[in-house]
C-alpha positions in Angstrom: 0.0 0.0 0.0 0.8 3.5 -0.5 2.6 4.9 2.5 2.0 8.9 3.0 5.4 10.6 4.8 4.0 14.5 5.9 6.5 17.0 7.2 6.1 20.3 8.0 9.2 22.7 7.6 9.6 26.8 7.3 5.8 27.6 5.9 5.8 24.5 3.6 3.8 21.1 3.9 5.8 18.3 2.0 4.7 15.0 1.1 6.6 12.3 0.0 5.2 9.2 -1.2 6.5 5.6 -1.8 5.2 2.7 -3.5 6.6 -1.1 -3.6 6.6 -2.2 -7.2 3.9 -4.1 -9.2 3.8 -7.3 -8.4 0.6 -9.8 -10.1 0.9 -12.2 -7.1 1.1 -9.9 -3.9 0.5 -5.9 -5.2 -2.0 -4.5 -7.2 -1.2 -1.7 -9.9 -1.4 1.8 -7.6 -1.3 5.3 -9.2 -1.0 8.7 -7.0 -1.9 11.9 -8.9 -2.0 15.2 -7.0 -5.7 14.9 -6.5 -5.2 11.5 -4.1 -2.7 13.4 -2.2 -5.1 16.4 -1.5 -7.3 13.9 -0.4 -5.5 12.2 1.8 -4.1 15.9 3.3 -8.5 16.7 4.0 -8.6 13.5 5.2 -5.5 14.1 8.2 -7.0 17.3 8.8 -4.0 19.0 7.7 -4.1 22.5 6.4 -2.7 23.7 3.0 -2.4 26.1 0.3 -1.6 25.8 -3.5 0.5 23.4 -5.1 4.4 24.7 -5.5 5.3 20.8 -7.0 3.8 18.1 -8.6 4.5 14.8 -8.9 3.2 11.5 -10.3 3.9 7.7 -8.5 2.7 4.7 -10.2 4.4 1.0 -9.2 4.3 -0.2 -12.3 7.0 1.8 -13.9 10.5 0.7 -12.0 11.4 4.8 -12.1 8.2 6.4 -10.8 7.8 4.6 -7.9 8.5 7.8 -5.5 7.4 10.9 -6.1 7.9 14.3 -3.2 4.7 16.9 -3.1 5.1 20.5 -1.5 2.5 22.5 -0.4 2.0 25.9 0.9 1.2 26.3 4.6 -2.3 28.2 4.6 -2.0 31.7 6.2 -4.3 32.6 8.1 -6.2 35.8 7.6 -6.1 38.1 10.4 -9.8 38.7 11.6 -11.9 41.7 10.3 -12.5 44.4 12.7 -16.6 44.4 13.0 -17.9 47.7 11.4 -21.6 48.6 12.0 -22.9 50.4 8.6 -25.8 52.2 9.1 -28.9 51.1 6.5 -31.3 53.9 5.6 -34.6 52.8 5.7 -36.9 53.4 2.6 -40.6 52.7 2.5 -41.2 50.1 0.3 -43.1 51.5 -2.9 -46.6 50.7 -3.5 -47.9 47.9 -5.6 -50.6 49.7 -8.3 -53.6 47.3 -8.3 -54.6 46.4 -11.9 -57.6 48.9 -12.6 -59.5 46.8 -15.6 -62.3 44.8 -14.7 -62.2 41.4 -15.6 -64.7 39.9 -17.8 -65.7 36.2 -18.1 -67.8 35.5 -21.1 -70.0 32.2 -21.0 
């Protein structure tokens, strides 16, 4: 199975990931994209930004069968100062009322 390394270091979330190669017997084909790593990041709970490297892992080809990730550390927005704005109040206009008489015809 795939196994996940995370480290944290200077505002950057890096993810290495490993693989054992393709074997019919004991280990199925296995493919890592980007989006299975941002997946498995939500799924820690782990908090990131954009993508700064890519990579691609698949166990079937002898040369990708480790591949590194780096991630931007989310900042975190300083909180908005709370800023009443005053709302003028309008009347709401006045709905005209339809002034032809209906006529039903039998």
């Amino acid at each position: 199975m795939d196994i996940f390394n995370i480290t944290t270091k200077d505002n950057r979330v890096i993810v290495e990931v490993t693989t054992l190669p393709h074997d019919p017997r004991n280990t199925p084909r296995q493919q890592v994209y980007t989006g299975t790593v941002v997946q498995h990041l939500n799924q820690a709970g782990i908090e990131f930004g954009d993508c700064l490297q890519e990579s691609y892992v698949n166990n079937s080809n002898i040369e990708c069968l480790a591949g590194t990730w780096i991630f931007e550390k989310k900042k975190l927005d300083k909180p908005a100062e709370k800023v009443i704005l005053s709302k003028e109040e309008k009347p709401a206009p006045k709905k005209r009322k339809s002034r032809a008489k209906k006529k039903t015809t039998k």
